[in-house]
C-alpha positions, 0 to 999 in steps of 0.5 A: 500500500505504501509503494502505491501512495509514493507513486501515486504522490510522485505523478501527482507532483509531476502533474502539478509542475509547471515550465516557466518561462523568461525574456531577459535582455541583459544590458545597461542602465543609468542612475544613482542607486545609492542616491549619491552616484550616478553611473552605469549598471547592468539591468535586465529589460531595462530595469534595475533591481528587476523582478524577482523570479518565483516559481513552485518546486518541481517547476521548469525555469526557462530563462532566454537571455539575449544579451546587449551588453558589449561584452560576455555574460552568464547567469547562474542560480545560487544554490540549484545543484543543477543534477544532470545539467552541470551545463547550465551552472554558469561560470564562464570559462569553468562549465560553458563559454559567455554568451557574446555581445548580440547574442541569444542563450536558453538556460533550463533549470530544473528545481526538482525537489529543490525548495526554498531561498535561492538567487541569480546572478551574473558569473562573467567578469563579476556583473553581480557586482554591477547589479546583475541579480535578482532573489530566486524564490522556490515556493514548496509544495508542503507544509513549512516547519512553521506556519505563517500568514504571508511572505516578504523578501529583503535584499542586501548589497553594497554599492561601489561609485564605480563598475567592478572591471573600472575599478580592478582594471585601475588598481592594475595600472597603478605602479604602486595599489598603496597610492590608491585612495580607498572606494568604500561602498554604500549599502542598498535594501531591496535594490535602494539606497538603504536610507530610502527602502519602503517600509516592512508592513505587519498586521497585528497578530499576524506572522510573517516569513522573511527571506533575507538574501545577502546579494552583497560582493564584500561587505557583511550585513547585520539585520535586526527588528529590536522588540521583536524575536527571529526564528530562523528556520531555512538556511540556504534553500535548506529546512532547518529546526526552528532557532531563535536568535535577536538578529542576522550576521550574514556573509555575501551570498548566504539567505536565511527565511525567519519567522518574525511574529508581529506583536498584538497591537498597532500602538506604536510602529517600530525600526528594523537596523541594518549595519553593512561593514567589511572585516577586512576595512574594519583595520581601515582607519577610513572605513566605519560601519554604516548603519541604515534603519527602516520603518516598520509600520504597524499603523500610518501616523503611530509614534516610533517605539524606540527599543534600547540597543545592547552590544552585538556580543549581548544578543543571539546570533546564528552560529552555523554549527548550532543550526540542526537540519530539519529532517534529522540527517545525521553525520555522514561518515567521511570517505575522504578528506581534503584540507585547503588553506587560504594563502595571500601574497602581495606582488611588487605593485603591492596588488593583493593576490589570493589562493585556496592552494598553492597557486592562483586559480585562472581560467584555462583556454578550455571551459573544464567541463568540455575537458572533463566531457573529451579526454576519456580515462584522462579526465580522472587525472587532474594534471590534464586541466591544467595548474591553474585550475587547482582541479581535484578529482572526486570519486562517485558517491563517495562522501569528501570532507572538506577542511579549509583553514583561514591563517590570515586576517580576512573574514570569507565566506565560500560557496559550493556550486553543485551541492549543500556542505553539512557544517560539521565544525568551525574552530581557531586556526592560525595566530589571532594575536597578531591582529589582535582578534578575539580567536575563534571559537572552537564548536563541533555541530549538533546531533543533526548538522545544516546543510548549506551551500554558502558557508563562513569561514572567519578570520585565523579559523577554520572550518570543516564540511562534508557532502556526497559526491553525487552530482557528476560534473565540474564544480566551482567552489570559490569565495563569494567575496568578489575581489576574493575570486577575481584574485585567485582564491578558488578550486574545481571540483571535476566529480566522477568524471567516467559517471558524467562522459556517460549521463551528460554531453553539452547541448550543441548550441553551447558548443558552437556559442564557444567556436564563434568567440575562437574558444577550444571546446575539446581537449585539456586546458590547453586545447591539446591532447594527453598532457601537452599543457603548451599555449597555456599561460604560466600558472602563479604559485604563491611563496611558501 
């Protein structure tokens, strides 16, 4: 009886997806969105924030972009696994080629039983540092952990006065980056300059979901409502058990769902708190925290209910290993382990350079799928993608353990494409003292540990992770912190690479989109066979 009901529940789930569908034309839009600067972005339609997309889960997600910026582009959806279409995962140069100027491109997502906050955003030459996002919302199709009676999403981001490529290309030219007179950014909420962003409306008694999504390239944010309790109850498009805490601290590319209560009483409306700040900056003499308040209305004309603040070290913040996932999966046990540490290095213009291994991760001449697709029983030896692309092989189904180690003073925070990490540990890692930090603490996870796909891993600390290789293809993990990856500090992940020649093969309209830019799309890194690496610029190792 029982095998009956999951199949008849199968077709039903199946009946009731739907295929929708999007025209996105990506191009460039003007205007001050920080209210102070007015300069180029890049929008979609003409517009900037656009919409965001909602969709129900089990629902194909079409999205045709053409694009009319004058350079590449590429979208990918934060935190999809993309299961038998590592195709569509979107980091130029890693699964596909950009999609040239003039030019139109068809992505197809498939949510399958993927439910909760996600987001998609540009991956060539860093265009979400332009604007090129938007929240992804899959809506499920079951009960929530906890019920509640409607829905908001707020989004965060920091703002530069200048477009990403402008500001790198510049600090590259200088022949001395010390000279350089420091770019802090401002902060928008919902895609607005964070002092301008509509009010957070409540009913009396009502309860309320809020899908906060951190779309920021650098800074953290920190959200709180004083007067009012959080609790959170997905992380990362992940279920969680519900866990009270006074506020949110969270890293570039994390989301969280709380369930906020509004209080019985439209007597007085209230002030939710948004601080944007950089761990890096926050050594910068220049740079201090900005602070943003905005209304929530309980009534039009009520007085302001102004609520004492305490110190952040006074209130409840979510810690990733306290968080315990929904459906209780315990530990997996680990097969493997792979432990990566975060280098840095200055070179002699004084330009800041990173590394999540020996060398700088760069783009090879061949999309590191399509070498994982061509070279057969080769494509399970690393060398063959090249130095530069810090390539690690993974064997289906077996269960990796992730260790990476944070010696130096930069707070990360690091997204795994293709999967969700279970957080199985954070701790102190390195010498704190020398920056006079407070050390980490040391914390081992719960009965059941979260799930996530974007994890912190803070200053002089450390942070260990485990998932199942079971997602056949190339994978990017790298930090979500914009200057972080555009300097190096990244690795692939070519899994079960005789599991992927045999399930996948590039759609050929992705083929010859690359052949049009003179992009090789056979071979290793280099375009050539065996392991003959010739045309390929020399990798940069970091000292030791």
């Amino acid at each position: 009886m029982l095998c009956w009901f999951v199949v008849f529940a199968v077709i039903i789930f199946k009946c009731l997806a739907a295929r929708v569908e999007l025209d996105w034309n990506v191009g460039y839009v003007f205007g001050a969105r920080d209210g102070y600067t007015y300069r180029r972005a890049i929008g979609v339609n003409g517009k900037l924030p656009f919409p965001s997309v909602h969709v129900m889960q089990g629902d194909t997600l079409v999205i045709n972009v053409h694009n009319s910026l004058d350079v590449p582009t590429s979208i990918h959806t934060h935190g999809l696994f993309n299961n038998g279409t590592n195709y569509y995962d979107g980091p130029d140069m890693v699964t596909q080629c950009g999609i040239p100027p003039g030019e139109n491109f068809t992505y197809v997502f498939e949510t399958k039983d993927q439910f909760g906050t996600f987001w998609v955003h540009g991956h060539t030459r860093h265009q979400e540092a332009d604007g090129f996002h938007t929240p992804l919302i899959i809506h499920s199709r079951k009960q929530p952990v906890i019920d509640y009676d409607e829905e908001l999403t707020m989004t965060f981001e920091d703002w530069y006065t200048t477009e990403f490529y402008v500001r790198q290309e510049y600090i590259e030219s200088l022949e001395d980056a010390r000279t350089l007179v420091p770019n802090y950014p401002r902060a928008l909420i919902n895609g607005y300059d964070g002092n301008n962003t509509a009010p957070i409306t409540f009913v009396p008694k009502r309860r309320y979901r809020l899908r906060i999504i951190c779309m920021s390239v650098n800074n953290w944010f920190k959200f709180r409502i004083p007067g009012h309790k959080m609790t959170i109850i997905e992380a990362d498009g992940v279920e969680s058990m519900p866990l009270e805490v006074d506020g949110l601290s969270m890293g570039p590319g994390q989301r969280y769902s709380v369930i906020v209560t509004a209080h019985k009483s439209d007597e007085f409306n209230y002030l939710y708190n948004v601080t944007s700040y950089s761990p890096v900056l926050l050594r910068d003499a220049g740079f201090k925290p900005l602070v943003y308040t905005g209304l929530v209305k309980y009534r039009d004309g009520a007085p302001v209910k102004t609520i004492p603040a305490p110190s952040d070290e006074h209130l409840v913040w979510p810690e990733e290993t306290a968080m315990q996932v929904a459906d209780k999966q315990t530990r997996l046990p680990a097969d493997r382990r792979i432990e990566l540490t975060v280098n840095k290095f200055i070179d002699k213009h004084h330009v800041l350079l990173n590394a999540l291994s020996s060398s700088l991760y760069k783009p090879v001449l061949v999309p590191t799928l399509y070498t994982a697709l061509s070279m057969g029983e080769l494509a399970k030896n690393s060398s063959v993608y090249g130095p530069q692309t810090n390539a690690y092989i993974l064997k289906h189904l077996e269960v990796v353990e992730i260790v990476i180690n944070n010696p130096i003073g930069d707070d990360h925070t690091f997204h795994f494409h293709g999967h969700n990490v279970q957080v199985i540990e954070t701790g102190p890692y390195g010498n704190s003292s020398t920056d006079n930090r407070k050390p980490v603490a040391h914390q081992q996870s719960e009965l059941w540990p979260m799930w996530r796909d974007t994890v912190q891993v803070r200053a002089y600390g450390f942070i260990r992770v485990r998932f199942r290789a079971d997602n056949p293809g190339v994978w990017f993990l790298h930090c979500h912190l914009a200057i972080h990856m555009y300097n190096g500090l990244a690795v692939v992940f070519v899994e079960a690479p005789n599991v992927l020649q045999q399930r996948q093969s590039v759609p050929e309209a992705m083929v010859e989109m690359c052949k049009r830019q003179g992009i090789l799309t056979q071979g290793n890194g280099a375009g050539n066979q065996g392991f003959d690496l010739s045309g390929l610029p020399p990798a940069i190792y970091l000292p030791s």
